[in-house]
C-alpha positions in Angstrom: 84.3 122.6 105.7 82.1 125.2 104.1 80.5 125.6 101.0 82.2 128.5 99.3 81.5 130.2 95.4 85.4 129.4 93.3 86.6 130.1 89.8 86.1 127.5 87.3 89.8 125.4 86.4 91.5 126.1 83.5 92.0 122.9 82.0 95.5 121.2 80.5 97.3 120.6 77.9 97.0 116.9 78.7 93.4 117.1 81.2 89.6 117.1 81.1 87.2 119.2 82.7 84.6 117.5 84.4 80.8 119.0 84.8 80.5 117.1 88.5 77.3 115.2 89.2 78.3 113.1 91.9 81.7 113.5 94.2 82.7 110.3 96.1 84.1 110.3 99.7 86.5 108.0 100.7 88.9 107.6 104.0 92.0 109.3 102.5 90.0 112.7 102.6 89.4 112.6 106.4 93.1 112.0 106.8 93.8 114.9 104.9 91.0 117.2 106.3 92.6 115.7 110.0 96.2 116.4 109.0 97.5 113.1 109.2 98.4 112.6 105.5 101.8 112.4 104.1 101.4 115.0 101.4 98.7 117.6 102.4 97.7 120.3 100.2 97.7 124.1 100.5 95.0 125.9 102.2 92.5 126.7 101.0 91.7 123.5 99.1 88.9 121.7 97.7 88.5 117.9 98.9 87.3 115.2 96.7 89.5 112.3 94.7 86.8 110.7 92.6 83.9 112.0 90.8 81.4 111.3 88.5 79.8 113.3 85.7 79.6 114.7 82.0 82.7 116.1 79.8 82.6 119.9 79.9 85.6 120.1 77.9 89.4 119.0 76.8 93.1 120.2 76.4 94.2 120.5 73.2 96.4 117.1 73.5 93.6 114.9 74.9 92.5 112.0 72.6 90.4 109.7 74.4 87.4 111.8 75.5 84.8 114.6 74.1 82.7 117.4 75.4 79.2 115.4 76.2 81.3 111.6 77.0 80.2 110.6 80.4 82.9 109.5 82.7 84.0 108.3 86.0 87.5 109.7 87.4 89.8 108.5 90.7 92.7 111.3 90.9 95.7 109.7 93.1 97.7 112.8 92.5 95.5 115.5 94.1 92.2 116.6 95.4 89.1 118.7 93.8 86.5 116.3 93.3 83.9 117.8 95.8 82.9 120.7 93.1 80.8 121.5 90.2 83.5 121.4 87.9 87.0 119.1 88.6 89.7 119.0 86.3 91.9 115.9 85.8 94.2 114.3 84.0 93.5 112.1 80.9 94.0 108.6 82.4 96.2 105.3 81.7 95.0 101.6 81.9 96.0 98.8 84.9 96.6 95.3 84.5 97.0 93.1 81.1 94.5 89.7 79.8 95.0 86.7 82.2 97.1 88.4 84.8 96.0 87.4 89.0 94.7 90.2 90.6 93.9 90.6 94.5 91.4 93.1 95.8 91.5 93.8 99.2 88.1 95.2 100.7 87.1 94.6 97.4 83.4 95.2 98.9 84.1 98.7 99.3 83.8 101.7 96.8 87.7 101.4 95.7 87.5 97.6 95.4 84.2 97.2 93.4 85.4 100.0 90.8 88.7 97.9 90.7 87.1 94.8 90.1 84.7 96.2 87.3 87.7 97.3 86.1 89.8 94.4 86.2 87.4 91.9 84.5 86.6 94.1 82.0 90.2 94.2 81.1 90.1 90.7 81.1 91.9 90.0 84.4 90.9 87.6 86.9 89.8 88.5 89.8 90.3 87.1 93.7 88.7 89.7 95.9 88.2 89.8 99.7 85.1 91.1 101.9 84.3 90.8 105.4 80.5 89.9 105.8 77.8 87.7 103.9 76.4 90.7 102.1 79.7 91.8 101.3 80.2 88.8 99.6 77.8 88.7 97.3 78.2 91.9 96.3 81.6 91.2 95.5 80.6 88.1 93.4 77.8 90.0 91.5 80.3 93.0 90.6 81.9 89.7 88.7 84.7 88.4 90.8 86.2 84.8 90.0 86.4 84.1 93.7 86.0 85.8 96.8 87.3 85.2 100.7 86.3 86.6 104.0 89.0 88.2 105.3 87.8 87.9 108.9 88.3 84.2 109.2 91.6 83.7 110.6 92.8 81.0 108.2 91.9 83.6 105.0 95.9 84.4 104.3 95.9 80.5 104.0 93.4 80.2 101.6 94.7 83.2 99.8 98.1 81.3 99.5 97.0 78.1 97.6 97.7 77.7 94.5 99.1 80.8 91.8 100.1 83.4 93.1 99.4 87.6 92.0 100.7 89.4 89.4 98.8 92.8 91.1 97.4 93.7 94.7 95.2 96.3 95.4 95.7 96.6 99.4 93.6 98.9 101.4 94.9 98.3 104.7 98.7 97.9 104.0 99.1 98.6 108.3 97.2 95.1 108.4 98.4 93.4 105.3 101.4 94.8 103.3 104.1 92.1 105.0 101.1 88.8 103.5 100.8 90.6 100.1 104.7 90.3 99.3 104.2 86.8 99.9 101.3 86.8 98.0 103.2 88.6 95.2 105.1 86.1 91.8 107.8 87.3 90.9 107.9 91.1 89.3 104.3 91.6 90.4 102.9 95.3 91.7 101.7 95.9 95.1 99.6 98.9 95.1 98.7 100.7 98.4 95.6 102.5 98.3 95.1 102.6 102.1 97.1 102.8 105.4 96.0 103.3 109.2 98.8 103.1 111.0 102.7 102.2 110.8 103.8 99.2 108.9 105.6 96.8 109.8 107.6 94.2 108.0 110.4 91.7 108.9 113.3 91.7 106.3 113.0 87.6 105.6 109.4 88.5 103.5 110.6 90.8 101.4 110.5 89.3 98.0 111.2 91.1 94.4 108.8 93.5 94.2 107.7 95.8 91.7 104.9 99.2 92.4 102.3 101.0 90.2 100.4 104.0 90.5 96.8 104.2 89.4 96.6 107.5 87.7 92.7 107.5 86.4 89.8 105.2 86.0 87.2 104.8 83.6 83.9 103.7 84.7 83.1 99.9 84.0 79.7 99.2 84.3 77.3 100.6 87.3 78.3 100.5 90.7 77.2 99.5 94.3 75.9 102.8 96.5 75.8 102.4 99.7 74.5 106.2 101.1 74.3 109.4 98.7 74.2 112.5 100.8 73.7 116.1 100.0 76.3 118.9 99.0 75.7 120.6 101.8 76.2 117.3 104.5 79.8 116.5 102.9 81.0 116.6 106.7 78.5 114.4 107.8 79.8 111.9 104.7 83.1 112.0 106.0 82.0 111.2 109.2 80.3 108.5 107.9 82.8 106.6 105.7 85.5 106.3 108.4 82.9 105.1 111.0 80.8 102.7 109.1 81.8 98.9 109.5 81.0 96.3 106.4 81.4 98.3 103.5 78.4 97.8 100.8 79.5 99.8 98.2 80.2 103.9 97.6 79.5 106.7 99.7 78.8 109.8 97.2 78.0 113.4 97.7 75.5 114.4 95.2 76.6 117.9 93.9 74.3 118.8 91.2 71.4 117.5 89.6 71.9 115.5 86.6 69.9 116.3 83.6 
Protein backbone atom coordinates (compact mmCIF):
# COMPACT_ATOMS: atom_id res chain seq x y z
CA UNK A 1 0.00 0.00 0.00
CA UNK A 2 1.33 3.36 -0.85
CA UNK A 3 0.28 6.71 -0.48
CA UNK A 4 -0.29 8.00 -4.01
CA UNK A 5 -1.72 11.84 -5.38
CA UNK A 6 -5.53 10.71 -7.44
CA UNK A 7 -8.29 12.79 -9.17
CA UNK A 8 -11.04 13.86 -7.11
CA UNK A 9 -14.65 11.51 -7.92
CA UNK A 10 -17.11 12.91 -9.84
CA UNK A 11 -20.07 12.47 -7.92
CA UNK A 12 -23.77 10.84 -8.91
CA UNK A 13 -26.83 11.40 -9.94
CA UNK A 14 -27.98 9.66 -6.78
CA UNK A 15 -24.39 10.06 -4.44
CA UNK A 16 -22.50 12.31 -2.01
CA UNK A 17 -19.09 13.39 -1.94
CA UNK A 18 -17.46 13.18 1.19
CA UNK A 19 -14.50 15.67 2.51
CA UNK A 20 -12.80 12.53 4.60
CA UNK A 21 -11.65 13.18 8.11
CA UNK A 22 -11.39 9.80 9.43
CA UNK A 23 -11.35 6.38 7.28
CA UNK A 24 -12.21 3.16 9.30
CA UNK A 25 -10.45 -0.15 8.91
CA UNK A 26 -12.14 -3.17 9.21
CA UNK A 27 -11.30 -7.08 8.42
CA UNK A 28 -12.93 -7.24 5.00
CA UNK A 29 -10.20 -4.85 3.59
CA UNK A 30 -7.31 -7.27 4.58
CA UNK A 31 -9.23 -9.95 2.76
CA UNK A 32 -9.37 -7.94 -0.11
CA UNK A 33 -5.80 -6.42 -0.05
CA UNK A 34 -4.79 -10.62 0.54
CA UNK A 35 -6.95 -11.76 -2.35
CA UNK A 36 -9.17 -13.88 -0.56
CA UNK A 37 -12.49 -11.93 -1.14
CA UNK A 38 -15.29 -13.06 -3.33
CA UNK A 39 -15.59 -9.86 -5.35
CA UNK A 40 -12.14 -8.05 -5.64
CA UNK A 41 -11.81 -4.90 -7.33
CA UNK A 42 -9.62 -3.71 -10.19
CA UNK A 43 -6.14 -2.60 -9.67
CA UNK A 44 -5.21 0.04 -8.89
CA UNK A 45 -7.80 0.66 -6.11
CA UNK A 46 -8.34 2.62 -3.14
CA UNK A 47 -9.27 0.60 0.17
CA UNK A 48 -11.58 1.85 2.71
CA UNK A 49 -15.51 0.92 3.31
CA UNK A 50 -16.44 3.44 6.06
CA UNK A 51 -15.55 6.88 6.66
CA UNK A 52 -16.24 9.85 8.44
CA UNK A 53 -16.37 13.49 7.57
CA UNK A 54 -18.06 16.79 6.23
CA UNK A 55 -20.42 17.02 2.91
CA UNK A 56 -18.32 18.41 0.06
CA UNK A 57 -21.13 18.18 -2.19
CA UNK A 58 -24.36 16.24 -3.90
CA UNK A 59 -25.92 14.79 -7.16
CA UNK A 60 -28.50 16.53 -8.50
CA UNK A 61 -31.23 13.79 -7.21
CA UNK A 62 -29.91 13.59 -3.55
CA UNK A 63 -32.47 14.86 -0.88
CA UNK A 64 -31.32 13.95 2.39
CA UNK A 65 -27.96 15.72 2.81
CA UNK A 66 -26.20 19.22 2.09
CA UNK A 67 -22.79 20.62 1.36
CA UNK A 68 -21.48 21.39 5.22
CA UNK A 69 -23.99 18.19 6.86
CA UNK A 70 -21.60 16.05 8.84
CA UNK A 71 -21.98 12.37 8.24
CA UNK A 72 -20.82 8.92 8.88
CA UNK A 73 -20.90 6.32 5.77
CA UNK A 74 -20.41 2.19 5.58
CA UNK A 75 -20.26 1.36 1.65
CA UNK A 76 -21.17 -2.61 1.27
CA UNK A 77 -20.97 -2.12 -2.41
CA UNK A 78 -17.37 -0.99 -2.99
CA UNK A 79 -14.22 0.44 -1.55
CA UNK A 80 -12.61 4.21 -1.44
CA UNK A 81 -12.94 5.20 2.00
CA UNK A 82 -9.10 5.53 2.74
CA UNK A 83 -8.98 9.08 0.78
CA UNK A 84 -9.44 12.69 1.15
CA UNK A 85 -12.47 12.77 -0.74
CA UNK A 86 -15.00 9.31 -1.11
CA UNK A 87 -18.00 9.32 -3.00
CA UNK A 88 -21.05 7.25 -2.02
CA UNK A 89 -24.25 6.52 -2.35
CA UNK A 90 -27.17 8.37 -0.62
CA UNK A 91 -28.29 5.68 1.93
CA UNK A 92 -31.54 3.64 3.03
CA UNK A 93 -32.71 2.79 6.59
CA UNK A 94 -32.54 -0.93 8.48
CA UNK A 95 -35.03 -2.35 10.76
CA UNK A 96 -38.65 -0.93 11.85
CA UNK A 97 -40.09 0.18 15.81
CA UNK A 98 -40.23 -2.96 18.11
CA UNK A 99 -38.63 -5.37 15.79
CA UNK A 100 -35.72 -8.13 17.76
CA UNK A 101 -32.43 -7.46 16.64
CA UNK A 102 -29.18 -9.64 17.30
CA UNK A 103 -25.71 -8.10 17.03
CA UNK A 104 -23.05 -10.43 16.86
CA UNK A 105 -19.59 -8.89 18.03
CA UNK A 106 -21.66 -6.16 18.74
CA UNK A 107 -18.42 -4.81 20.78
CA UNK A 108 -16.68 -4.25 17.77
CA UNK A 109 -16.68 -1.15 15.37
CA UNK A 110 -19.61 -2.83 12.96
CA UNK A 111 -21.67 -3.89 16.01
CA UNK A 112 -21.64 -0.62 18.10
CA UNK A 113 -22.53 1.60 14.92
CA UNK A 114 -25.38 -1.09 14.49
CA UNK A 115 -26.55 -0.84 17.78
CA UNK A 116 -26.54 3.05 17.86
CA UNK A 117 -28.33 2.56 14.95
CA UNK A 118 -30.82 0.19 15.90
CA UNK A 119 -32.15 1.83 19.16
CA UNK A 120 -32.29 4.96 17.68
CA UNK A 121 -34.66 3.46 15.23
CA UNK A 122 -36.42 2.21 17.95
CA UNK A 123 -35.43 -1.39 17.77
CA UNK A 124 -34.45 -3.52 20.59
CA UNK A 125 -31.42 -4.60 20.87
CA UNK A 126 -29.75 -8.20 22.15
CA UNK A 127 -26.01 -7.92 21.37
CA UNK A 128 -23.12 -10.32 22.08
CA UNK A 129 -19.32 -9.52 23.26
CA UNK A 130 -16.70 -11.69 24.41
CA UNK A 131 -14.93 -10.04 27.51
CA UNK A 132 -16.04 -7.85 30.75
CA UNK A 133 -15.04 -4.62 29.00
CA UNK A 134 -16.68 -5.59 26.07
CA UNK A 135 -19.66 -5.86 27.84
CA UNK A 136 -20.09 -2.80 29.16
CA UNK A 137 -19.30 -1.13 26.25
CA UNK A 138 -21.97 -2.80 24.63
CA UNK A 139 -24.49 -1.93 27.38
CA UNK A 140 -23.40 1.86 27.52
CA UNK A 141 -23.70 2.11 23.55
CA UNK A 142 -27.53 1.32 24.84
CA UNK A 143 -28.21 -2.34 24.33
CA UNK A 144 -31.40 -4.04 26.05
CA UNK A 145 -29.26 -7.07 26.89
CA UNK A 146 -26.01 -8.37 26.20
CA UNK A 147 -24.33 -12.20 26.34
CA UNK A 148 -20.85 -13.43 26.24
CA UNK A 149 -20.50 -15.38 23.47
CA UNK A 150 -17.50 -17.27 24.87
CA UNK A 151 -19.54 -19.15 27.44
CA UNK A 152 -20.49 -22.34 25.89
CA UNK A 153 -24.11 -22.28 26.97
CA UNK A 154 -24.60 -18.56 25.14
CA UNK A 155 -26.63 -20.09 21.99
CA UNK A 156 -28.83 -21.34 24.93
CA UNK A 157 -29.43 -18.33 26.43
CA UNK A 158 -29.79 -16.66 23.08
CA UNK A 159 -32.68 -19.10 22.43
CA UNK A 160 -35.04 -18.35 25.27
CA UNK A 161 -37.78 -16.63 24.77
CA UNK A 162 -38.75 -14.40 21.27
CA UNK A 163 -36.99 -14.98 18.80
CA UNK A 164 -35.23 -12.15 15.84
CA UNK A 165 -36.70 -10.42 13.34
CA UNK A 166 -32.84 -9.27 12.09
CA UNK A 167 -29.24 -10.66 12.73
CA UNK A 168 -26.21 -8.91 12.18
CA UNK A 169 -23.55 -11.97 12.14
CA UNK A 170 -19.95 -11.28 11.86
CA UNK A 171 -18.63 -14.65 11.95
CA UNK A 172 -21.23 -16.50 9.74
CA UNK A 173 -18.12 -19.62 9.49
CA UNK A 174 -18.90 -19.87 13.37
CA UNK A 175 -22.54 -19.00 13.57
CA UNK A 176 -24.73 -18.79 10.40
CA UNK A 177 -26.35 -22.57 10.99
CA UNK A 178 -27.49 -20.98 15.18
CA UNK A 179 -28.74 -17.68 13.60
CA UNK A 180 -31.47 -19.57 11.26
CA UNK A 181 -32.61 -20.92 14.37
CA UNK A 182 -32.49 -17.90 16.00
CA UNK A 183 -34.42 -16.39 13.05
CA UNK A 184 -39.03 -15.97 13.43
CA UNK A 185 -40.36 -16.45 10.65
CA UNK A 186 -39.62 -14.02 7.48
CA UNK A 187 -36.73 -12.45 9.46
CA UNK A 188 -33.26 -11.22 7.68
CA UNK A 189 -29.90 -12.70 8.41
CA UNK A 190 -27.32 -10.30 7.41
CA UNK A 191 -23.73 -11.47 6.96
CA UNK A 192 -21.23 -8.95 7.46
CA UNK A 193 -18.37 -11.31 8.15
CA UNK A 194 -16.94 -14.72 7.17
CA UNK A 195 -13.50 -16.63 7.86
CA UNK A 196 -13.82 -19.62 6.53
CA UNK A 197 -16.40 -22.20 4.73
CA UNK A 198 -19.79 -22.55 6.14
CA UNK A 199 -21.31 -25.19 6.93
CA UNK A 200 -24.98 -26.04 7.53
CA UNK A 201 -27.03 -29.24 7.77
CA UNK A 202 -30.31 -29.12 5.67
CA UNK A 203 -32.75 -29.99 8.87
CA UNK A 204 -31.87 -26.01 10.18
CA UNK A 205 -32.73 -24.33 7.47
CA UNK A 206 -35.82 -22.40 8.29
CA UNK A 207 -37.76 -19.56 6.01
CA UNK A 208 -35.48 -17.14 5.67
CA UNK A 209 -35.39 -13.86 4.31
CA UNK A 210 -31.67 -11.43 3.53
CA UNK A 211 -31.03 -7.63 3.48
CA UNK A 212 -28.30 -5.59 2.37
CA UNK A 213 -27.10 -2.59 4.41
CA UNK A 214 -26.44 -0.05 1.81
CA UNK A 215 -25.42 3.16 4.03
CA UNK A 216 -25.38 4.40 7.59
CA UNK A 217 -25.94 7.45 9.24
CA UNK A 218 -24.09 8.18 12.29
CA UNK A 219 -26.14 7.71 15.63
CA UNK A 220 -24.58 9.30 18.32
CA UNK A 221 -20.56 9.06 19.13
CA UNK A 222 -18.75 6.05 18.97
CA UNK A 223 -16.19 3.71 20.87
CA UNK A 224 -12.38 4.15 19.42
CA UNK A 225 -10.33 1.76 20.17
CA UNK A 226 -6.77 2.97 18.17
CA UNK A 227 -6.62 5.96 15.59
CA UNK A 228 -3.49 5.65 13.49
CA UNK A 229 -1.90 7.86 10.89
CA UNK A 230 -2.43 8.14 7.07
CA UNK A 231 0.67 7.11 6.46
CA UNK A 232 0.51 3.71 9.01
CA UNK A 233 -2.78 2.38 7.19
CA UNK A 234 -0.75 -1.02 6.74
CA UNK A 235 0.16 -1.13 10.19
CA UNK A 236 -3.94 -0.63 10.95
CA UNK A 237 -4.67 -3.42 8.90
CA UNK A 238 -2.34 -5.42 10.59
CA UNK A 239 -3.77 -4.43 13.56
CA UNK A 240 -7.55 -5.09 13.20
CA UNK A 241 -7.25 -8.75 12.09
CA UNK A 242 -4.71 -9.48 14.90
CA UNK A 243 -6.13 -7.79 17.88
CA UNK A 244 -8.45 -10.08 20.22
CA UNK A 245 -11.42 -8.35 22.39
CA UNK A 246 -12.67 -5.81 20.22
CA UNK A 247 -13.28 -2.25 22.22
CA UNK A 248 -14.52 -0.26 19.64
CA UNK A 249 -13.20 1.27 15.94
CA UNK A 250 -9.91 1.20 14.52
CA UNK A 251 -9.66 4.52 12.27
CA UNK A 252 -7.14 5.98 10.06
CA UNK A 253 -7.06 9.66 10.60
CA UNK A 254 -6.69 11.23 7.03
CA UNK A 255 -6.90 14.86 7.50
CA UNK A 256 -7.25 17.25 10.04
CA UNK A 257 -10.61 18.35 10.89
CA UNK A 258 -11.22 21.94 11.28
Amino acid sequence: MKLERVPVPTVGDKQVLIKVYSSGVNPVDTYVRSGQYKVLPDLPYIPGKDAAGVVHSVGASVTKFKRGDRVFSSQTNRMGTLAEYACVDEPNSLGKRGERVLIHGASGAVGIAATQIAKKLGLYVVGTAGSKEGIELVLRTGADEVVNHRDPKYIDKLSVGEKFDIILEMLSNVNLGHDLNLMKSGARTIVIGCRGPVNIHPHEIQETGSALVRGIRKAGETAIDMVYGFELAQEAHSAVVQTRGSKGKHVIEVQKEP
